[in-house]
N, C-alpha and C positions, 0 to 999 in steps of 0.2 A: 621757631624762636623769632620776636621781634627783629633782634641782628639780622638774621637773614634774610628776614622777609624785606626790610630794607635797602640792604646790599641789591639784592634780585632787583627789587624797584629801580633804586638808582641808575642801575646797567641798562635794563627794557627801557628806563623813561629817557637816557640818552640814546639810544639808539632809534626808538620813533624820533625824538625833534629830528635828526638827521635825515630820515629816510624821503621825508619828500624833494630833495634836488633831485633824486634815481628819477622820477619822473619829466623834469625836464631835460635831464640829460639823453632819454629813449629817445629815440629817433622813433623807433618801431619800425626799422630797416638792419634792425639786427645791428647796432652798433649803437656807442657812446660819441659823445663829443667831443670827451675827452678823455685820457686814463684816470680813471677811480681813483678818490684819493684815501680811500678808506673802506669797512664794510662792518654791520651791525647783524651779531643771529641769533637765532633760538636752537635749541637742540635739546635731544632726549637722549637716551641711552642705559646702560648698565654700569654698576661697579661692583666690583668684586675687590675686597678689600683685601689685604695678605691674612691678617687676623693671625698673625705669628708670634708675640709676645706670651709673657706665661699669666696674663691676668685673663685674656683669650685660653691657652691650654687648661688652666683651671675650669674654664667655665663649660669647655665642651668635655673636660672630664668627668665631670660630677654631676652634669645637670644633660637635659637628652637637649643639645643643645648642638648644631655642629659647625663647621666652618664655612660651608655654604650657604645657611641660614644668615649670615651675616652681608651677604651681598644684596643689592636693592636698586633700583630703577634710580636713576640716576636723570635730573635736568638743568638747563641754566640759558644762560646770554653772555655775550662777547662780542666786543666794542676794537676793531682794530686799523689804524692808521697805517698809510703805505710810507714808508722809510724812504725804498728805494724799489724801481720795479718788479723787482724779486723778494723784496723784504719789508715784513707788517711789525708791528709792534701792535701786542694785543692784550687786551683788558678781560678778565675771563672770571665769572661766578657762577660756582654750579652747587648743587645741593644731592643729597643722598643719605635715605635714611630705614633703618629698619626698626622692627619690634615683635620678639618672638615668643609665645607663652611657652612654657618648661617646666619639668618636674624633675627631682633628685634621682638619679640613676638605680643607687645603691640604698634608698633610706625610703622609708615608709611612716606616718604617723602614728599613734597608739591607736588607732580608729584603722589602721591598716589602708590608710588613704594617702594617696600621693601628693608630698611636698610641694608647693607648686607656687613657682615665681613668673617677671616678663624680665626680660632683657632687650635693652635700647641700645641704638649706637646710631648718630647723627654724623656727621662730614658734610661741610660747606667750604672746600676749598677759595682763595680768591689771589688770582695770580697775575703778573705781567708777564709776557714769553715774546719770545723772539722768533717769527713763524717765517723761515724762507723757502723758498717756489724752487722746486729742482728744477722745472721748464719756465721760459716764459709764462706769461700769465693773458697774455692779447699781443696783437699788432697795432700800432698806428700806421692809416691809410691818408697819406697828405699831413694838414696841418690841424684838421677839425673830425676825425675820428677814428674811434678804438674798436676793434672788433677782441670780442674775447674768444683764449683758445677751448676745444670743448672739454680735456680734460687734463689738469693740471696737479699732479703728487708736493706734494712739500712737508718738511720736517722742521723742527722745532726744538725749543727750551725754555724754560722759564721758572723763576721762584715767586714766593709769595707767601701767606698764612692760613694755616685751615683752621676752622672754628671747628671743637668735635665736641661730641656729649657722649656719655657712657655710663646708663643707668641700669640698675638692679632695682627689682622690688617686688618683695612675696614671702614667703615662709623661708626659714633658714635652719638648719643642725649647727649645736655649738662640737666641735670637735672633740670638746674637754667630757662635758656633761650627756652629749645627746641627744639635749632640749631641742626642743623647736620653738623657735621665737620670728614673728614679724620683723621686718627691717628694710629701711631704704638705701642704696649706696649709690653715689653720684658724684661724679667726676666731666668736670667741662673747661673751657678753655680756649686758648690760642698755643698754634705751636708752628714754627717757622717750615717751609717745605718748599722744592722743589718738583720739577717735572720735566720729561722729556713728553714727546708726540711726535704724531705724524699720519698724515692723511693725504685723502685725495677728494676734488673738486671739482663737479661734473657742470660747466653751464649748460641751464636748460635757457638762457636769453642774454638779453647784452646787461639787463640792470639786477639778474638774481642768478642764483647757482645753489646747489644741495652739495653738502658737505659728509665723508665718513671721516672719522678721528679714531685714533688709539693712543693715550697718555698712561704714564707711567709715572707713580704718586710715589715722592719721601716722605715721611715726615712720623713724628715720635713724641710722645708725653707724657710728664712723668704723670704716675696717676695722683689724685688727692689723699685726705687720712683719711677720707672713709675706704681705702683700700692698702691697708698695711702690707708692709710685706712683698707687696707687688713692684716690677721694678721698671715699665714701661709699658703703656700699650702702644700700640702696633696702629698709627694714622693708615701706613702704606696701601696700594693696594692697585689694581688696573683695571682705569672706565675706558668704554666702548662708548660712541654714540653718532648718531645722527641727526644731520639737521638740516636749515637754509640760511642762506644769508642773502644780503640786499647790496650790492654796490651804492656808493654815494660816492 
């Protein structure tokens, strides 16, 4: 979607303008000149959504559809300034998206052929959090530089809003009649959320480092009237990823 692909840009395109001081800050004697005042990255990962609501249960009931089908590769960028030596404030958009083709479990057509729809479900979280260092994060040696330490855990929080989509579209049974009728249903939005994390940061130099994360996703929406009846789907869910980042 335009929004996202936006969002993404905005994130990548500040965090290039920043990355070139990292370079006059290397020594290339394994140290900075000064402690980082910030750090800009890329990462990839998985998510695996909760998929617990009943507009979810309907659809892995009826359709050969299941709740691991719903998880998908997950990536983004994050933008985050040092607070205080232990603690970042951090800018964060990631994207995650599946689409599964299905057919009706229980029902068959008058041709004795299978009912057959796709199912979408997009997630674009975009959050502020509060990421602090359980250890140090470097030393300063004298007045003119920072060596960093090689592996550093820290934990986290933050809220924000996720953009989601949740589309149907294929052949359908009326429950009344039996029919089979074509039909699109689609449901998208904003819906407020939260998140805990926590990872660990392995420096491979004095100006970059690889990152692992674990976050843990709130968030809830009511669906639209092309889904009657239904009473929430289910944003929730827990991304894995990995990545690098750039000191500046």
């Amino acid at each position: 979607m335009p929004v996202r692909a936006a969002l993404l840009a905005s994130v990548v395109a500040a965090a290039l303008a920043v990355a070139q001081p990292v370079r006059a800050q290397d020594s290339g004697d394994g140290f900075l000149f000064q402690r980082p005042s910030g750090s800009w990255s890329l990462h990839g990962g998985f998510a695996k959504p909760s998929a617990g609501s009943d507009l979810f249960s309907f659809t892995t009931t009826n359709l050969t559809v299941s709740r691991g089908d719903f998880s998908a590769l997950d990536y983004g960028a994050d933008l985050a300034f040092a607070i205080t030596p232990r603690l970042d404030l951090v800018l964060d958009v990631s994207h995650s998206g599946m689409s599964k083709g299905s057919e009706f479990r229980n029902f068959v057509d008058n041709n004795q052929l299978p009912i057959q729809q796709t199912t979408s479900f997009q997630r674009t979280p975009v959050t502020l959090s509060a990421r602090y260092y359980l250890t140090a994060r470097g030393r300063q040696i004298g007045h003119y530089a920072w060596v960093p330490n090689r592996i550093v855990p820290y934990v986290g929080a933050g809220a924000g809003a996720m953009n989601y989509g949740f589309d149907q579209k294929g052949d359908w049974v009326d429950n009344t009649t039996l029919a089979v009728f074509p039909d699109t249903f689609h449901s998208s939005g904003w819906a407020p959320m939260a998140q805990l994390l926590a990872g660990v940061e392995w420096s491979m130099g004095p100006g970059w480092a690889l990152r692992t994360e674990a976050r843990y996703l709130t968030a809830g929406a009511t669906p639209s009237s092309d889904f009657p009846g239904f009473h929430r789907i289910d944003l929730s869910g827990v991304n894995t990823n990995v990545g690098f980042f750039v000191r500046f």
